[in-house]
N, C-alpha and C positions, 0 to 999 in steps of 0.2 A: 504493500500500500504506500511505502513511502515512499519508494522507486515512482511509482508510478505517479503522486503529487510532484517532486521533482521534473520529469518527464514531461507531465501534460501543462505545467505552470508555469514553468520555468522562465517565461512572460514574466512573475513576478519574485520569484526565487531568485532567478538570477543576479536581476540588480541588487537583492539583498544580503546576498553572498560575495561581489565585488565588494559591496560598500562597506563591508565588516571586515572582508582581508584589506583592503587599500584604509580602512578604519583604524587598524590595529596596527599598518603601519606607519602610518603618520603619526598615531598619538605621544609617541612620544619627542616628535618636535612641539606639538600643542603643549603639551605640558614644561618642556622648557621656558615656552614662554608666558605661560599661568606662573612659574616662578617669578619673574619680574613683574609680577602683578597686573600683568596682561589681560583683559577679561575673557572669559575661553569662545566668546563668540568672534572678537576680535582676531584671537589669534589662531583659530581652523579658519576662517575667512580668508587669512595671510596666507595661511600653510597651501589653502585649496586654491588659491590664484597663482602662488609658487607654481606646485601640481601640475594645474592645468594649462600653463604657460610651456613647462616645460614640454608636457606630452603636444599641445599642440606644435611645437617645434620640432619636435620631433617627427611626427606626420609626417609634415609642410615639406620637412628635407630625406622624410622617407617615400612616404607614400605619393607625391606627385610624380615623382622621376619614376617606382614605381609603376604606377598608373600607365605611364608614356611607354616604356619599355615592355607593358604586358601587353600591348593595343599592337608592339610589330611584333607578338611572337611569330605568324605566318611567314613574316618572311626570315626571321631567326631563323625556323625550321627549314625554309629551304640553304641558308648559309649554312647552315651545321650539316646536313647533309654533301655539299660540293667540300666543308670542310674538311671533312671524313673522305671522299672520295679522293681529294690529292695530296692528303696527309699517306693514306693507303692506299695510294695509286690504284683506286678504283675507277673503274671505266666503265661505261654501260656503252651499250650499241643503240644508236639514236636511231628513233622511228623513221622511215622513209613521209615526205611529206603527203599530204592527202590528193588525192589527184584534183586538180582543179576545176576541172568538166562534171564532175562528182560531189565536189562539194558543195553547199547549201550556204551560199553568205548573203544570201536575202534575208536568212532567218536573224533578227534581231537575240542581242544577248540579253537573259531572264533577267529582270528587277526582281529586286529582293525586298518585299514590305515588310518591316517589323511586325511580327504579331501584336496585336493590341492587347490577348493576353497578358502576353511576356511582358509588356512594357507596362501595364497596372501591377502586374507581381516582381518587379523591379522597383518602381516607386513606393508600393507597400512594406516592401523588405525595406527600403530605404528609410522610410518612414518609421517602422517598429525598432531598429536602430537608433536611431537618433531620438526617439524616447526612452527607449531603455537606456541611454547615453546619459539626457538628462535626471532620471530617474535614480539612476547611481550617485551622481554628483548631488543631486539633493540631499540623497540618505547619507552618503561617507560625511557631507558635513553636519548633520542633524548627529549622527554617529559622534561625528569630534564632540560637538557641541555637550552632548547628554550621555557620556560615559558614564557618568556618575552616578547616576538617575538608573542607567539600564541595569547597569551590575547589581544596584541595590534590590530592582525591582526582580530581578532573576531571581535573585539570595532569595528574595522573601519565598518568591514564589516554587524553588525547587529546596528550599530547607527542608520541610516533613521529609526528606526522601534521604537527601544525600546532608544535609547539617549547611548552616546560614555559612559558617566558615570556612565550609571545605569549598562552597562556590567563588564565592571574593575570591580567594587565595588561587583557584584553576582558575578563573578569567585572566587575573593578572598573569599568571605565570604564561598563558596563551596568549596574551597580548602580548608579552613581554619576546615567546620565543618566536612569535609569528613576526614581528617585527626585526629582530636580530637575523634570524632569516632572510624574506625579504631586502633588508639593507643588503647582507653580504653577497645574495646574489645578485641582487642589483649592479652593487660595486662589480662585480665581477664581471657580467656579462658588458658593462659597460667596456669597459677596460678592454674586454675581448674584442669588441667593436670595434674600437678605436684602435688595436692593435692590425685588426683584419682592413678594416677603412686604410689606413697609412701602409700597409705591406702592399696589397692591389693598387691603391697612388702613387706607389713608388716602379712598379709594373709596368703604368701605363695603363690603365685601363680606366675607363670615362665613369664618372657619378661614383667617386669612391663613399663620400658620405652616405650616400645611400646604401654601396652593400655593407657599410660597419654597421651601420643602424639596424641593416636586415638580419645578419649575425649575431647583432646582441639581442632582438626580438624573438628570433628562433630559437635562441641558445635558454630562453625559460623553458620551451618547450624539451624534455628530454626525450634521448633517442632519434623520434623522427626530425626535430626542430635538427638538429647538429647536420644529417644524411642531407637534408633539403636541401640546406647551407652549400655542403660540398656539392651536390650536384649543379646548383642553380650557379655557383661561382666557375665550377669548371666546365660549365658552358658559355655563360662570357670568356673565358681565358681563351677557349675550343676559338669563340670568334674573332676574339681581338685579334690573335697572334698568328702569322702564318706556322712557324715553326714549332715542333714536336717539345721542346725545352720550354720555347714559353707557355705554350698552351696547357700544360700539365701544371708550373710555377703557383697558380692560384689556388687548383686544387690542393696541391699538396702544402701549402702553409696555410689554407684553413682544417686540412688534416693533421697537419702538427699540431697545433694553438688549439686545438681541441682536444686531443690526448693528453697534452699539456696540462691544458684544464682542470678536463673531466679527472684526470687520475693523479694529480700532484695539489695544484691551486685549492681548489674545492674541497676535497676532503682536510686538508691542512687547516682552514680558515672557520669549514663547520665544525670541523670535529665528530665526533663520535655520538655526540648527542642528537647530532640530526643525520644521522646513515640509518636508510633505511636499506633493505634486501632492494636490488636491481629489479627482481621478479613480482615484489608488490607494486613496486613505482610503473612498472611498465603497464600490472593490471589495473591500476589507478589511470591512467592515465587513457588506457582504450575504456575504460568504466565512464569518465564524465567528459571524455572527446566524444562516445557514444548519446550521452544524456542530455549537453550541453553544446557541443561541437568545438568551436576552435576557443571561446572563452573558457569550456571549459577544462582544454589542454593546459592553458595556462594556471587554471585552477587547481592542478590533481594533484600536485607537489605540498605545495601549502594547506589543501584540506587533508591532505595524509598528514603533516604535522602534528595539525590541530587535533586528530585521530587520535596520535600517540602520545600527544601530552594529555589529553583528558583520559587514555588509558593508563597513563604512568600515576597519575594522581588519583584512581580511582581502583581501591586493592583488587575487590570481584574481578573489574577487568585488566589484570595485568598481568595475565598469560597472554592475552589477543597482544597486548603492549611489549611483552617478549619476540610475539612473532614476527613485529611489525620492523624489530631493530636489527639489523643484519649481523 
C-alpha cells in the first residue's frame, strides 16, 4: 500500500521529499545565521536565493548548450558513423544511382505536422514540472523556516510508540548526517566537474563548462550516472579529433577521475559511516528511478541514508541496519 501511494502520488510526494533532503541540507547554514540573531525567516530567505541562484546558473551554463547539442544529435550520428568508418578503414560499396527515366521527382517531399497530441502532452509535462519546481521551493523554505515546530510536532505525535526523546534526538542526528553527506558529495562531484571541464578544455574540445557540469550532475547518480559520462564524453572526443590518440584522450580521463573517485576520494572523506553494500545502492536506486524516475535516481543514495540512520537509532531495527552497512 505504500508502494503504491508513492507511485500513484508522487505529484505530491515528490516535492515533499526534495524539500526535506534539500531541507536538511541547508539547515545548517540557516542556523548559523539564527546565531547572529538573524531571524530564521530572514535567513532561509538568504540561504534559498543563495540556492536558487546558484542552481539556476548552473542550468543557464549546462542545460542551454545542452539543449543545442541534443537538437544535432542526427547529424552527430551520421559523423560518428564516417568517424568509425576511417578510423577502421571501413568502406561500404555505394548504391548505383536511381535511373532517371525511372524515377519519380514530380513527387513532392512528405511534411511532417507535429501531432497536436504530442505537442499538448509536451506542454502538460512542461507545465506539471514547473509546479512541482515551484512547489518544492515553497516547502524547503517553509521547511527552513519551521524546523522547530515540525520536530516538536512529530515528538509529540510518534512518543506513545517510540518515547518524545528518542525522536528529537533521530531527527537531528538525520539532519545532521543527511547534510554532512550531501555537503561532501557535493564538494566532491563538484570538484570532479571542474577537474573533467579543465582536462576536455585543455583537449580542445568546445563547451567545456558544460561537460564539467554534466559530470558532476551525473556523478550523484551512481553507476549508470558515471557509464553515461564516459560514453557521452567519448563520443564528442570520437568527433572532435580525427586521430585514434585523441579521440580515446576524453574517454579515458573521465575513466580515471572516476576510479579515482569512486575508490580513493569518496570513501576516505565519508568514511565508514556512510558505506553502504554496492548491491543495496544499486537496488535502491532501480527501486525509486522505477517509482520516481530521474528525480528519483538522484534521491536513492540519500533516502538509503536516512534508512540507516533511523535503523541504527532504532534497536528492533538494527539487524535491517546491519544489513544495510557493507
Amino acid at each position: 500500500m505504500l508502494i503504491a501511494i508513492l507511485y500513484f502520488a508522487r505529484t505530491v510526494v515528490l516535492p515533499i521529499a526534495v524539500a526535506c533532503i534539500v531541507g536538511m541540507a541547508l539547515k545548517p547554514a540557516v542556523q548559523w545565521f539564527e546565531r547572529w540573531r538573524i531571524p530564521p525567516f530572514l535567513a532561509a530567505g538568504f540561504i534559498m536565493v543563495i540556492f536558487l541562484s546558484a542552481t539556476t546558473c548552473l542550468f543557464y551554463y549546462v542545460a542551454r548548450p545542452a539543449v543545442l547539442w541534443a537538437n544535432r544529435a542526427p547529424e552527430a550520428g551520421a559523423a560518428i558513423r564516417e568517424k568509425i568508418e576511417n578510423t577502421f578503414h571501413i568502406h561500404h560499396r555505394e548504391a548505383p544511382p536511381p535511373d532517371s527515366a525511372n524515377a519519380d521527382i514530380s513527387r513532392p517531399a512528405p511534411l511532417y505536422v507535429p501531432d497536436s497530441q504530442t505537442t499538448k502532452t509536451i506542454l502538460a509535462w512542461s507545465g506539471a514540472t514547473l509546479a512541482g519546481v515551484v512547489e518544492t521551493i515553497v516547502l524547503t523554505y517553509l521547511i527552513l523556516i519551521s524546523h522547530g515546530w515540525f520536530s516538536k510536532k512529530l515528538a509529540d505525535t510518534l512518543a506513545p510508540r517510540f518515547g518524545q526523546h528518542w525522536v528529537i534526538e533521530t531527527l537531528d542526528e538525520l539532519r545532521h548526517k543527511i547534510s554532512r553527506y550531501l555537503f561532501s558529495i557535493t564538494l566532491i562531484n563538484a570538484i570532479f566537474g571542474v577537474i573533467i571541464g579543465a582536462g576536455v578544455a585543455a583537449m580542445g574540445l568546445p563547451n567545456a563548462i558544460m561537460w564539467g557540469g554534466i559530470a558532476a550532475l551525473l556523478n550523484f547518480i551512481p553507476y549508470f550516472g558515471p557509464i553515461l559520462g564516459m560514453i557521452v564524453v567519448g563520443i564528442v572526443g570520437l568527433l572532435a579529433f580525427d586521430s585514434m590518440p585523441g579521440q580515446i584522450l576524453p574517454f579515458l580521463l573521465y575513466f580515471g577521475m572516476h576510479v579515482l573517485e569512486a575508490d580513493l576520494v569518496t570513501p576516505y572523506i565519508l568514511g565508514r559511516r556512510f558505506t553502504m553494500h554496492p548491491l543495496l545502492i544499486f537496488v535502491s536506486l532501480l527501486f525509486w528511478t522505477w517509482l520516481w524516475g530521474v528525480p528519483g535516481a538522484f534521491l536513492a543514495v540519500p533516502l538509503l541514508v536516512a534508512l540507516k540512520v533511523a535503523c541504527e537509532r532504532h534497536p528492533p531495527w538494527s539487524a535491517t541496519g546491519q544489513l544495510l552497512t557493507k
